[in-house]
VMD Tcl script that draws the C-alpha trace (Angstrom):
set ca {
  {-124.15 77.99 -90.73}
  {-124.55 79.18 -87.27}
  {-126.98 77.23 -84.74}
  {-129.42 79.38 -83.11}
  {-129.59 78.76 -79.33}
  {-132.89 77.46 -77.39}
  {-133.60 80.28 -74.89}
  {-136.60 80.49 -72.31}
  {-138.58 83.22 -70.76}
  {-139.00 83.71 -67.11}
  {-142.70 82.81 -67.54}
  {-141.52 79.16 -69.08}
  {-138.93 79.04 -66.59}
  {-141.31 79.58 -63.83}
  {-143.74 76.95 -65.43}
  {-141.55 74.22 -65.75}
  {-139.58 74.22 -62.42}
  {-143.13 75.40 -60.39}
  {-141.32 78.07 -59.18}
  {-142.76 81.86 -59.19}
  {-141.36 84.87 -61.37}
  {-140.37 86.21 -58.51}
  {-138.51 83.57 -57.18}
  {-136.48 83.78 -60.30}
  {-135.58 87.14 -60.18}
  {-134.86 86.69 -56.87}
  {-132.08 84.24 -58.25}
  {-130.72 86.02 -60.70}
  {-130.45 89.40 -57.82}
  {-128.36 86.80 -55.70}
  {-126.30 85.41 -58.12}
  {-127.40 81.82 -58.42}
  {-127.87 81.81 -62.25}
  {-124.70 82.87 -63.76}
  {-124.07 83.77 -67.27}
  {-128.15 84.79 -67.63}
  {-128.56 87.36 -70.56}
  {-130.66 89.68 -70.83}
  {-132.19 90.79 -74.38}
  {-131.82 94.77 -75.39}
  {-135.39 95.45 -73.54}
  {-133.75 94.26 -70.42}
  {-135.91 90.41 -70.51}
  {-133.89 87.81 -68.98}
  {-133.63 84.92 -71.83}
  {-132.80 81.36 -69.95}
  {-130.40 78.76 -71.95}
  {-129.73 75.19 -71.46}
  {-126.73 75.42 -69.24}
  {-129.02 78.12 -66.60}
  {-131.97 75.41 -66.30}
  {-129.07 73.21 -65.28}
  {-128.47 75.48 -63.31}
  {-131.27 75.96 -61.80}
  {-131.94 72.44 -61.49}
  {-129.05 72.08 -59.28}
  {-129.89 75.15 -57.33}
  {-133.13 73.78 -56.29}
  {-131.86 70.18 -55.92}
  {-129.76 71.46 -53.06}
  {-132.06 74.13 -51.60}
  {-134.62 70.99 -51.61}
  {-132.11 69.20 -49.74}
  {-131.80 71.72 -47.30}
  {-128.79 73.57 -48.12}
  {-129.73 77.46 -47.34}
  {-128.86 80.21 -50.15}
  {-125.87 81.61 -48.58}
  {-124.25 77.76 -48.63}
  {-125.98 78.01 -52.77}
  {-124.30 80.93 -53.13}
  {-121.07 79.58 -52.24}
  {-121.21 76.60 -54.22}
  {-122.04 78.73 -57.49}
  {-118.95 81.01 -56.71}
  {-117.17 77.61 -56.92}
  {-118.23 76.36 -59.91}
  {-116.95 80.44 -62.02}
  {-113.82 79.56 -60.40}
  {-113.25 76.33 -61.80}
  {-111.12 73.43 -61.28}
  {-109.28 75.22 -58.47}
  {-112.49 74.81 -56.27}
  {-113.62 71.36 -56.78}
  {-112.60 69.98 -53.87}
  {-114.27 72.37 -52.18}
  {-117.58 71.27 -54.17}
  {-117.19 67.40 -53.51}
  {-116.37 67.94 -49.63}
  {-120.04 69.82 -50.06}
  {-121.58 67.59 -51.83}
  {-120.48 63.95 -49.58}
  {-121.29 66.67 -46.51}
  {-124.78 67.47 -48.47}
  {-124.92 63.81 -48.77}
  {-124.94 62.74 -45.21}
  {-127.34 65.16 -44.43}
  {-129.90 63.92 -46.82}
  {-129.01 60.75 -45.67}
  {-129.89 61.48 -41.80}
  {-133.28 63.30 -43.03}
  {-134.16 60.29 -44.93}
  {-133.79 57.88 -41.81}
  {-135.80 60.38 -39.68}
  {-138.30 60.31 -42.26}
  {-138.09 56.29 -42.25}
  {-138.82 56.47 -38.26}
  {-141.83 58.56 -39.02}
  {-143.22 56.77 -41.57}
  {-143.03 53.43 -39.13}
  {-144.78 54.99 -36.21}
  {-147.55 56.27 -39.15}
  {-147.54 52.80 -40.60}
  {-147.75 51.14 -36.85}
  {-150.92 53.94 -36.25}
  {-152.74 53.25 -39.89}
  {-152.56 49.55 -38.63}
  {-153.68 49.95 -35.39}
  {-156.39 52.02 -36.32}
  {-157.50 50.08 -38.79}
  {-157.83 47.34 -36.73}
  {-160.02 49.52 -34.05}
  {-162.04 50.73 -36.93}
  {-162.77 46.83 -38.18}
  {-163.47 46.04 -34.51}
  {-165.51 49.07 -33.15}
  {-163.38 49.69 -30.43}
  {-159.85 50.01 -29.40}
  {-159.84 47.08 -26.30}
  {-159.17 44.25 -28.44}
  {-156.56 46.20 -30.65}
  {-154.47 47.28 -27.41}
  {-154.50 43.73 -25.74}
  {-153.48 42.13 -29.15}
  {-150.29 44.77 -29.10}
  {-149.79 44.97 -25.96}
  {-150.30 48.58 -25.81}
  {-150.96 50.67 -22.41}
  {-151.14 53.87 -24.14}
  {-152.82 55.23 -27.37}
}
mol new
graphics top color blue
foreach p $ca { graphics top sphere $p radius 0.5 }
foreach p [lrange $ca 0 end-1] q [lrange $ca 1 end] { graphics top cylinder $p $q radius 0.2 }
display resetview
C-alpha cells in the first residue's frame, strides 16, 4: 500500500510561516525552494521537506544573510556532500554574525533599561534633580 504524501497550498504556506503569497512565489522564481511541484493546473503543492526548507530559508534571511548568500547556500545543499564544507564555513561565519548583533542588541537594551530606571525614578519624584544627583548624571 502506497502512503499518500502531506502537501500544502501556497495559501497554508503563507499562513503558517506569516509570510505573503507573493513572497512565496517570489521564492520559488529564485530558486530557494527546490524540488516544489506543481499539480497539472500549474498550483504549487508544498511537502514536508520544502517547509524545511523554507524554515531554513527564513531562519537565515532573519539572521541577516541576503538572498543572493540564500541562494548560494541552496545551490549547496542539490550538490551534496561535495559542498558541505562550504555550508558549515557559512553557517560558524552566519554564527558570529548573529552573535555580534546579539551583543549590540545587549548594549541597547542596557542603555533602555538604565533610561526606564531613570525615568521611573523622575516620574516617582516629579522631577529629574534628585534622579541626576543620585547618578551622577550631567546630561539627560
Amino acid at each position: 500500500m502506497q502512503e499518500i504524501e502531506t502537501t500544502y497550498s501556497i495559501g497554508e504556506v503563507a499562513e503558517k510561516f506569516g509570510l505573503s503569497v507573493p513572497t512565496l512565489r517570489y521564492y520559488d522564481k529564485e530558486g530557494l525552494i527546490p524540488n516544489l511541484n506543481k499539480n497539472a493546473a500549474g498550483v504549487r503543492r508544498f511537502t514536508e521537506e520544502n517547509l524545511g526548507t523554507l524554515q531554513i530559508v527564513e531562519c537565515v534571511k532573519n539572521a541577516g544573510m541576503p538572498i543572493k548568500e540564500i541562494k548560494q547556500f541552496i545551490k549547496w545543499t542539490t550538490e551534496g556532500d561535495d559542498s558541505l564544507q562550504e555550508r558549515f564555513d557559512m553557517f560558524l561565519q552566519l554564527r558570529l554574525s548573529v552573535q555580534e548583533q546579539m551583543r549590540q542588541l545587549q548594549e541597547t537594551l542596557d542603555v533602555i533599561n538604565f533610561k526606564c530606571e531613570y525615568y521611573g525614578k523622575a516620574t516617582n519624584d516629579g522631577t529629574e534633580k534628585y534622579v541626576k544627583e543620585e547618578m551622577h548624571l550631567d546630561k539627560p
